[in-house]
C-alpha positions in Angstrom: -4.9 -3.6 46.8 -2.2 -2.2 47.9 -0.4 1.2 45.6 2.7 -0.4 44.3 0.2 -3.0 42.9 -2.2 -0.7 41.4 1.5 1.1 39.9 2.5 -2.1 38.8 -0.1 -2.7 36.6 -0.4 0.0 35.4 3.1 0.0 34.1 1.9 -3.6 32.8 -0.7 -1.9 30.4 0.9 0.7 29.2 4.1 -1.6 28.0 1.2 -4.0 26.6 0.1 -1.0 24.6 3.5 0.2 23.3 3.8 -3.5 22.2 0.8 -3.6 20.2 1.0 -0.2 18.7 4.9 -1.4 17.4 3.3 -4.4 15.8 1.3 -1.4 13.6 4.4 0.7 13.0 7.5 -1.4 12.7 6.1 -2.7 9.4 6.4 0.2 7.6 10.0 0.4 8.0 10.7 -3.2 6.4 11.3 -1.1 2.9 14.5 -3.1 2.7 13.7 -6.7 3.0 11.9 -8.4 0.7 9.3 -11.1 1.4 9.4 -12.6 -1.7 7.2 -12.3 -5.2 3.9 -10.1 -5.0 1.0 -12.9 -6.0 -0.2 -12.0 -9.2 -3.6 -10.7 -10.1 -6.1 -9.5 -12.5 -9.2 -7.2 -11.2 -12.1 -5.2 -13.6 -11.0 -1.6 -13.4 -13.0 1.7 -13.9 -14.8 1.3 -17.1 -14.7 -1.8 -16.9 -10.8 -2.6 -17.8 -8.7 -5.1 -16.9 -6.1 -4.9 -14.5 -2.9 -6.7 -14.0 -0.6 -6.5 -11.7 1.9 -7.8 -14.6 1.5 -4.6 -16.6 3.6 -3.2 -14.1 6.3 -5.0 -14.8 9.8 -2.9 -14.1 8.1 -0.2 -12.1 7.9 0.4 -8.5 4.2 -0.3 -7.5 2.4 1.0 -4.3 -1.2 -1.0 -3.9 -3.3 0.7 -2.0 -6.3 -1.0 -0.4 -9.2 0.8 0.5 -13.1 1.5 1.1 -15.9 3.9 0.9 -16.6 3.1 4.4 -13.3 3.8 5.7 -12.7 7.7 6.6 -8.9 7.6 6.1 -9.0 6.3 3.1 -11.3 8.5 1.4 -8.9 11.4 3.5 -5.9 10.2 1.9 -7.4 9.8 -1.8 -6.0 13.3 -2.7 -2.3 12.9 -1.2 -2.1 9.6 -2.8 -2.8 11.8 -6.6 -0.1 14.2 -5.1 2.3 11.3 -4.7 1.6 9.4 -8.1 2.1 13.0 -10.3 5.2 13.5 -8.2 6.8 9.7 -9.0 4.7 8.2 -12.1 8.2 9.9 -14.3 10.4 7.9 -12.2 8.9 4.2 -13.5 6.0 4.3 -10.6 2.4 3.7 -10.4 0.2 3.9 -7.9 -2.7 1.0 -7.5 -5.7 1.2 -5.9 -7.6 -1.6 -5.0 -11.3 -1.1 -3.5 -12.7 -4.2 -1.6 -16.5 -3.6 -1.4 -18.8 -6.0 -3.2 -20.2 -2.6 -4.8 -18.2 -1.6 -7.4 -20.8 0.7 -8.7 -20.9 2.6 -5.0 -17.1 3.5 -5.3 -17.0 4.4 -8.6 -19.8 7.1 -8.2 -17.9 8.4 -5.0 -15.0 8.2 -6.9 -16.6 10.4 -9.6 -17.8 13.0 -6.8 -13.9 13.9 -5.9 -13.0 17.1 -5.9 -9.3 16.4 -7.2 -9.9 13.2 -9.8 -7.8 10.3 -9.0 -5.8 9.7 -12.3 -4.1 6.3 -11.3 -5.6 2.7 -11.9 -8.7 2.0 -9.5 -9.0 -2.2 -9.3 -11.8 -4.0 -7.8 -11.6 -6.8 -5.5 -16.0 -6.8 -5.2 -14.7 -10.8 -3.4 -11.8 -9.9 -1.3 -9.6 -12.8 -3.2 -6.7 -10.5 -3.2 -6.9 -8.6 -0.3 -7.1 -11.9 1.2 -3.4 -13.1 -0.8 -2.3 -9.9 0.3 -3.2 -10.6 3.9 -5.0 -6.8 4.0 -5.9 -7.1 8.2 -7.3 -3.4 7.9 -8.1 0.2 5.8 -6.1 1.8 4.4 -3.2 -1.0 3.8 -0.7 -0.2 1.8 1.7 -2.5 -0.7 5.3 -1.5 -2.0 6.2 -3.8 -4.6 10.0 -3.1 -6.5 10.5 -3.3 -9.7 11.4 -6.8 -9.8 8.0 -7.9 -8.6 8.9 -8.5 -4.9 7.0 -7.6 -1.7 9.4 -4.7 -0.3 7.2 -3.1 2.3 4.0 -3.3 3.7 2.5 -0.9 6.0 -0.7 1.3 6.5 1.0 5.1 7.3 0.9 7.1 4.6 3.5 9.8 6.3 6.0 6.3 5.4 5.1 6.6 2.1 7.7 9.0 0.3 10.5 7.7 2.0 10.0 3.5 0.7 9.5 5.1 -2.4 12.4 7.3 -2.6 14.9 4.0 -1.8 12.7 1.8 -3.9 13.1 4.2 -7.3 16.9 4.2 -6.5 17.3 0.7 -6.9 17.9 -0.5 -10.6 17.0 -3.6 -11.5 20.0 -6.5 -11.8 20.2 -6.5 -15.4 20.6 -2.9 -15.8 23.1 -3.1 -12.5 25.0 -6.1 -14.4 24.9 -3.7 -17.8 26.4 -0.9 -15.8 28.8 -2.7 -14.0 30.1 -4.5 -17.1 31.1 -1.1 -18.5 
């Protein structure tokens, strides 16, 4: 094999790579399309309460999926509090949705935090809405506006602040209409 053929492909897998890793990090920029309603849902929560999506109505909504098992997820438990304090005035909430059949297991590590999570904790112990929400991997992430539609979807949490900062600055149309008819 001659060098320019060993260069060439070379070249070959590194533009392969730089195409897969942009199918990971172009989605977290698609805070300004929307991809129509976010299906609805109703999980047990911590204690044993019910949660629905629909509760949420007129706020933004980040879901976060996660796992136990998954080390950026349990990493990113505390800067996801930090971001819910911040915004929850605004008209946010932050969801989190744990996937494991075992919702006693996440619950107890959940209850050995350091900094207590203070936002709703869902559980999906059958994956049925991870699965409507097309989750592919941990941590994925969920930005749902205040009208109820998909906004963006994406699995960085250094995106996070920004999709949140457009999506609280959007009013929803009957409050644009009301303002407009001033």
């Amino acid at each position: 094999m001659s060098a320019r053929t060993v260069k060439a492909r070379g070249i070959a897998k590194v533009a392969k790579g730089l195409a897969l890793a942009a199918l990971f990090v172009f989605p977290a920029f698609a805070a300004s399309t929307s991809s129509g309603p976010a299906p609805a849902f109703q999980l047990s929560g911590r204690g044993g309460k019910a949660i629905d999506l629909s509760q949420f109505k007129g706020q933004v909504v980040m879901i976060n999926f996660w796992a136990t098992w998954c080390k950026p997820c349990r990493d990113e438990m505390p800067l996801l509090e930090d971001i819910y304090k911040k915004y929850k005035p605004m008209g946010f909430t932050m969801l989190a949705v744990n996937v494991e059949p075992d919702s006693k297991a996440a619950e107890a590590w959940l209850g050995k935090l350091s900094k207590p999570v203070t936002f709703p904790v869902a559980f999906d112990t059958e994956s049925k809405v991870s699965k409507m929400y097309k989750v592919a991997g941990m941590p994925s992430t969920v930005f749902v506006d205040r009208k109820g539609n998909i906004r963006a979807i994406g699995i960085r949490p250094d995106y996070v602040e920004p999709i949140l900062d457009k999506l609280l600055e959007e009013q929803p149309s009957d409050k644009r209409e009301a303002a407009s008819a001033r």
